[in-house]
C-alpha positions in Angstrom: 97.8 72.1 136.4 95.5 74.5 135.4 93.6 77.6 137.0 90.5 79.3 135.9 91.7 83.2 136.3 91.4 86.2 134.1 93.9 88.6 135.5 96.8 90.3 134.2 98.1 92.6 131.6 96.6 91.3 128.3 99.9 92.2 126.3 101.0 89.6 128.5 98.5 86.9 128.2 98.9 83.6 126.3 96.2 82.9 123.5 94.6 80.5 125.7 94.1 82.8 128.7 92.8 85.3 127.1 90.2 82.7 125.6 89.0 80.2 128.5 90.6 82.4 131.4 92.9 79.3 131.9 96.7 79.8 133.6 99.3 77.3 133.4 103.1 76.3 133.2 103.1 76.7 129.9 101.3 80.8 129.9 103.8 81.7 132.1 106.0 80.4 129.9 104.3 82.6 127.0 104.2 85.7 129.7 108.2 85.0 129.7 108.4 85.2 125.7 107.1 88.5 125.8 109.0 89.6 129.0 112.2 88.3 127.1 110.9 90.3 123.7 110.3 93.2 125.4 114.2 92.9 126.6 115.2 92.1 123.2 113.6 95.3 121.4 114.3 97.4 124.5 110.7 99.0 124.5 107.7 97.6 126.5 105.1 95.0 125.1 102.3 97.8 125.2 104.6 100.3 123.6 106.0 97.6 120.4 102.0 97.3 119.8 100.9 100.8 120.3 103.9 101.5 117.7 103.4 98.8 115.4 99.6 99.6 115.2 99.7 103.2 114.5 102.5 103.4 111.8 101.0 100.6 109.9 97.2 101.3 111.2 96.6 97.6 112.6 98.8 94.6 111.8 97.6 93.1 108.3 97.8 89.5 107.7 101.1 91.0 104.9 102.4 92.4 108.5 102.1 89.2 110.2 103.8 87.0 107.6 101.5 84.4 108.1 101.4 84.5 112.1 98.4 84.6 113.8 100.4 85.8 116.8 101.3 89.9 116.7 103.8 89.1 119.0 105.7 87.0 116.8 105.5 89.1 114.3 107.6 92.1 115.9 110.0 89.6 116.8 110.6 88.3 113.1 110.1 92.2 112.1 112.4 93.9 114.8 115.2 91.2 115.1 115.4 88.6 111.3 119.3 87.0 112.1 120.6 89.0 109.2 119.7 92.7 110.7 120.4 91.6 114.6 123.9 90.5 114.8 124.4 91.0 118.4 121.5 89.3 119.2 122.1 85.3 119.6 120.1 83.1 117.1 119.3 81.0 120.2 118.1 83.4 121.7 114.8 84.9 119.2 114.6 81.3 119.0 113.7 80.7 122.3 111.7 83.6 122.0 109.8 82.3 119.4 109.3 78.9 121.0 108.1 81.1 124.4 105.8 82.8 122.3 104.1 79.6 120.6 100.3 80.2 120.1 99.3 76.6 120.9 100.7 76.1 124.6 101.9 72.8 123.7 104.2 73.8 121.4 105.9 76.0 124.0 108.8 74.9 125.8 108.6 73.8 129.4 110.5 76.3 132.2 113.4 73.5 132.8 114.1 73.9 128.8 113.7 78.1 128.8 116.4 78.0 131.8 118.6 75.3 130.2 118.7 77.5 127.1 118.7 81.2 129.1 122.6 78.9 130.6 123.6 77.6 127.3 123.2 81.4 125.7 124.8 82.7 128.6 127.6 80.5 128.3 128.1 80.6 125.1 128.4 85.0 125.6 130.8 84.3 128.7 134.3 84.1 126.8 133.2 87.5 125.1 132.7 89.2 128.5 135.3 88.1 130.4 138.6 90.6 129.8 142.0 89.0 128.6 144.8 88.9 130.8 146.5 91.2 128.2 143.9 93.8 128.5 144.0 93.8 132.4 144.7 96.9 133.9 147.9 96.7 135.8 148.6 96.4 139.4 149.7 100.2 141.0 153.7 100.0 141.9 153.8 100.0 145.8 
């Protein structure tokens, strides 16, 4: 489903919104990608482009390593797997995906929340404290 409408942040905006005005599924989807970027880097969209454009003076195609997205670019320039330890590979992956130029390369929402579990599950053993390192009970 598909509605004509040209409102928004444009940092936000899927390709394909900012170019017919069309909203769907799947640009919400690409709204997410940069929502979960944004989380990633830990600096607003506006602010990773603002920053990106003035230390370089605009994003050359060199910068963009081939993407016609900027968006993916900061991601694959702010978090490559061998400088981002703590961040999970499946995790800038589904980034990546969310941020897909063509919409119908970009995961559906079922797929970006069975992946947002799996990551999450997979991080649960490290945040959960060992019964060794539990504080213990106060002597009554």
């Amino acid at each position: 489903m598909c509605v004509c409408v040209s409102r928004g942040s444009p940092v936000y905006m899927a390709p394909e919104v900012g170019a017919n005005g069309r909203v769907s599924r799947a640009s919400d989807v690409y709204s997410f990608g940069v929502l979960l970027l944004e989380l990633m880097v830990g600096m607003r969209a506006s602010i990773i482009g603002d920053a990106v454009r003035a230390a370089t003076g605009g994003l050359t195609a060199a910068e963009l390593h081939g993407e016609t997205n900027p968006m993916l670019a900061v991601l694959r320039l702010h978090l490559p797997p061998d400088r981002s330890p703590t961040c999970p590979a499946e995790l800038r992956q589904l980034a990546a995906d969310c941020l897909a130029p063509a919409a119908g390369s970009r995961p559906t929402c079922a797929q970006v929340a069975e992946t947002l579990v799996g990551v999450l599950e997979s991080l649960a053993p490290l945040a959960r404290p060992s019964a060794a390192a539990a504080p213990a009970a106060p002597a009554t």
